[in-house]
C-alpha positions as semicolon CSV with decimal commas, in nm:
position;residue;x (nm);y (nm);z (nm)
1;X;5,252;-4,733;6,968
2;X;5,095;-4,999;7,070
3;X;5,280;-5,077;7,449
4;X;5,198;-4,717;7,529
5;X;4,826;-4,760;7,431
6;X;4,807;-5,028;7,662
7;X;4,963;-4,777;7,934
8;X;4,706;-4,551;7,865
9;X;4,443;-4,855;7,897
10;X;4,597;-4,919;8,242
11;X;4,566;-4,570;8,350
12;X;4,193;-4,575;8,299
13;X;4,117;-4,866;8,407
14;X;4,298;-4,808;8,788
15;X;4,063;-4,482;8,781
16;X;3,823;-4,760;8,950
17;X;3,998;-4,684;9,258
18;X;3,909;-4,295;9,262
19;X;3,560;-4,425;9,283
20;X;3,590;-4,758;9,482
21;X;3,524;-4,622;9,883
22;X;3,697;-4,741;10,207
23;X;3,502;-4,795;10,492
24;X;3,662;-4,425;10,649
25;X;3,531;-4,093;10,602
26;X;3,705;-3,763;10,571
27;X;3,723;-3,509;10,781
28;X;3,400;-3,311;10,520
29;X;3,193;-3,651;10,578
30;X;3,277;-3,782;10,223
31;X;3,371;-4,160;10,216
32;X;3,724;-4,159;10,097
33;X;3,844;-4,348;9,812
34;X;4,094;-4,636;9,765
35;X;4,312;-4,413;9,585
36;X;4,285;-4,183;9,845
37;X;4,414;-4,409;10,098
38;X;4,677;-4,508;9,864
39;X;4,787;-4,152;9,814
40;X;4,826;-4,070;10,191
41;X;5,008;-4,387;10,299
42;X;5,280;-4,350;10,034
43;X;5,307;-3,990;10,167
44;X;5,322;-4,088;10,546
45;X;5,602;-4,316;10,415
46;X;5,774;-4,108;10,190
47;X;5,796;-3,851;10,525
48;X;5,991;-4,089;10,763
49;X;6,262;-4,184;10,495
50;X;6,548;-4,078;10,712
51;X;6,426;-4,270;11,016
52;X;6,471;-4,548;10,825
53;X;6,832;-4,534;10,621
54;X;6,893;-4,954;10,616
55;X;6,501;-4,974;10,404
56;X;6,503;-4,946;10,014
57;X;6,255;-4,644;9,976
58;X;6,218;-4,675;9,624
59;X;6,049;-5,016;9,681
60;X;5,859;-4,925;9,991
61;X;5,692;-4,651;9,799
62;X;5,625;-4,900;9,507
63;X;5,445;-5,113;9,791
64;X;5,221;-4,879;9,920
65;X;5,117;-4,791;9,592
66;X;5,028;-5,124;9,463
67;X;4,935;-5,262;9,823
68;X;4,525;-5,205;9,715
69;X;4,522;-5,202;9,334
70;X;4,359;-5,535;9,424
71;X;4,036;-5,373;9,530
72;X;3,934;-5,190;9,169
73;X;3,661;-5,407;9,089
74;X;3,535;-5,531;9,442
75;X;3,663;-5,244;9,660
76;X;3,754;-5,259;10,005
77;X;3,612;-5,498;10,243
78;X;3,643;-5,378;10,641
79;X;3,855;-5,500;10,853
80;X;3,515;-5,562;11,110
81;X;3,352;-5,797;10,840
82;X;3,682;-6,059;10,968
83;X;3,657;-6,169;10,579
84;X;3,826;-6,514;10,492
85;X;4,173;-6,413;10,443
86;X;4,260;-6,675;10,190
87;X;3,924;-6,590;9,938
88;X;4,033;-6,202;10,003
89;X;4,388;-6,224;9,874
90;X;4,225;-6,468;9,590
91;X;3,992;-6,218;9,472
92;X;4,290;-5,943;9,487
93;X;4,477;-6,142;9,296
94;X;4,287;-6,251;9,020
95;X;4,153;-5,831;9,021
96;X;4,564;-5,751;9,014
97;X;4,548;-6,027;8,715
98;X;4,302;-5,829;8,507
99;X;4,310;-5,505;8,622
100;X;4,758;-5,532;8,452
101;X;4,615;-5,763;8,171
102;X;4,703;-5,500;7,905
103;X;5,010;-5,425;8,009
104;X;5,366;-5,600;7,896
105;X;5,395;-5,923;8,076
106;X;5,726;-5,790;8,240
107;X;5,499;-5,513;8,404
108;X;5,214;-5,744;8,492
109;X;5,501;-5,971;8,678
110;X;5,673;-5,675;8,836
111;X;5,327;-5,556;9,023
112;X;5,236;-5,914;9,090
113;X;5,580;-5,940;9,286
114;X;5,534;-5,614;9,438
115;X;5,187;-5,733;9,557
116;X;5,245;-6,033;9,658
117;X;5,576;-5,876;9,887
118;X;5,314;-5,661;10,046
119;X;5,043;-5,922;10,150
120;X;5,363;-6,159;10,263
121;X;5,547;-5,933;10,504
122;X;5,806;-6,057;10,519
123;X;6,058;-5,758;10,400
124;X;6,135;-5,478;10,600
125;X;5,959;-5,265;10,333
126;X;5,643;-5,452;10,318
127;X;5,654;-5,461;10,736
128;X;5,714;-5,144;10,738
129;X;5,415;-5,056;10,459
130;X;5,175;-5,301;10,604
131;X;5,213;-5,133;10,953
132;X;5,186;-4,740;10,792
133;X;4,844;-4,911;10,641
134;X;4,675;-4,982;10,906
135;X;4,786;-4,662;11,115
136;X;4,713;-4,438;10,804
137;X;4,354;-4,581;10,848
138;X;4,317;-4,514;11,216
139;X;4,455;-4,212;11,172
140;X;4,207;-4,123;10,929
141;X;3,917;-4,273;11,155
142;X;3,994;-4,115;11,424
143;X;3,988;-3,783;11,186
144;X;3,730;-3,835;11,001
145;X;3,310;-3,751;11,064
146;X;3,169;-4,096;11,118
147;X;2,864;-4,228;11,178
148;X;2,693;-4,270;11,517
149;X;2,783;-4,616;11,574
150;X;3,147;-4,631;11,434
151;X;3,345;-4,847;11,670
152;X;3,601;-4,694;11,779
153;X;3,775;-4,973;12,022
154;X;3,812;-5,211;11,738
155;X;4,060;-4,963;11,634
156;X;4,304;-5,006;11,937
157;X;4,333;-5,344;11,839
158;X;4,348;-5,328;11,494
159;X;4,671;-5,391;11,306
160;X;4,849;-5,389;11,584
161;X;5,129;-5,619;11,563
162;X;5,262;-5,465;11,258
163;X;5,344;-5,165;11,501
164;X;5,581;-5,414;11,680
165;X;5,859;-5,453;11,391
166;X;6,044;-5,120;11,509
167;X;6,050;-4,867;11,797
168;X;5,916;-4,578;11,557
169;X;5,655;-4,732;11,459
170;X;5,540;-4,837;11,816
171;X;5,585;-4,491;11,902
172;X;5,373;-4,359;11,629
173;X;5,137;-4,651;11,699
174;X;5,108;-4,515;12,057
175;X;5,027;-4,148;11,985
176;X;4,756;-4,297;11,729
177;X;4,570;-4,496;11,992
178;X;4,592;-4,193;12,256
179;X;4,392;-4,006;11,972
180;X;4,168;-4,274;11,917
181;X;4,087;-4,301;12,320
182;X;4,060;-3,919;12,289
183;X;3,801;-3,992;12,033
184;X;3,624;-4,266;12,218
185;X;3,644;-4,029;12,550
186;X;3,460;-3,721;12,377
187;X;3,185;-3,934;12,193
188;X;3,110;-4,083;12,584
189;X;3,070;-3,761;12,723
C-alpha cells in the first residue's frame, strides 16, 4: 500500500510541470508548458521509429520523457539567457533528486540514469532525443504567436550540431530552418 502511495505522491508532484512555462508560445498565444514540450517531443520521436530500426525505442521514449523533469521546481531557463551549464544540470539534478524522493530507490536510480544518459549524449538514443529537443522547440517557435521582439535568428543556430548525428535529422533540421527564415522573411516585410 504503501509503494503505490508514494506513486501517487510522484504523480502529483510532476503536475509542477503542467504549470512550469517554456519560453515558446502556442499557436493560441498561451505559453506552453514543460509537460507540453515533453508530450510533443516523445511524439515526434515515437513517429520516426522505423527510420531508425538499429535505436532502442523503448529507451528513447523513456528519454524524452524524463529529459525536463528537472525543471518542476525552477522551470525552464532559455536557451538566450547562455545559463552556466554546469549550475543548470546541478539544479536539475538535485530537482530530479527531490522531485523521485518518494519513490523506491530502484525507481529514483532508474530516472537518475535515464537523466543523466540524456544530458550526456553520448547514446544514439539520447543523440537522437537531444537533437528532436531542440527542433521540437523551433518548430514550435516558429509556430507559435510570439512577441514583437522574439529573435528569430538565434534559432538557426540553435541546437544545431545535434542535427549532425544522422542524415534524417539534418534533413528535418533543414526544412525547420527554411520555416524559421520563412518566419523571419514575413515579420521583415
Amino acid at each position: 500500500m504503501e509503494e503505490y502511495s508514494s506513486v501517487i505522491s510522484f504523480i502529483k508532484e510532476i503536475e509542477r510541470l503542467k504549470n512550469n512555462t517554456r519560453t515558446a508560445w502556442t499557436s493560441k498565444g498561451k505559453r506552453e508548458s514543460i509537460a507540453e514540450h515533453s508530450w510533443r517531443l516523445t511524439m515526434f520521436c515515437m513517429v520516426l521509429e522505423e527510420h531508425f530500426q538499429d535505436i532502442d525505442f523503448g529507451r528513447v521514449l523513456r528519454l524524452s520523457l524524463i529529459h525536463d523533469l528537472g525543471e518542476a521546481y525552477e522551470g525552464d531557463i532559455s536557451a538566450t539567457v547562455h545559463a552556466d551549464s554546469e549550475t543548470k544540470l546541478k539544479k536539475e539534478e538535485d530537482a530530479l533528486i527531490r522531485l523521485t524522493g518518494s519513490l523506491p530507490e530502484k525507481t529514483q536510480q532508474k530516472f537518475m540514469a535515464l537523466w543523466q544518459e540524456y544530458n550526456k549524449g553520448e547514446t544514439k538514443e539520447a543523440k537522437l532525443v537531444k537533437a528532436l529537443d531542440k527542433i521540437e522547440t523551433i518548430i514550435q517557435h516558429n509556430q507559435g504567436v510570439n512577441p514583437p521582439d522574439f529573435d528569430y535568428l538565434f534559432n538557426l543556430e540553435y541546437g544545431q550540431k545535434y542535427a549532425m548525428f544522422h542524415p534524417i535529422i539534418q534533413t528535418i533540421r533543414e526544412i525547420v530552418d527554411q520555416e524559421t527564415l520563412s518566419r523571419i522573411n514575413n515579420k521583415e516585410t
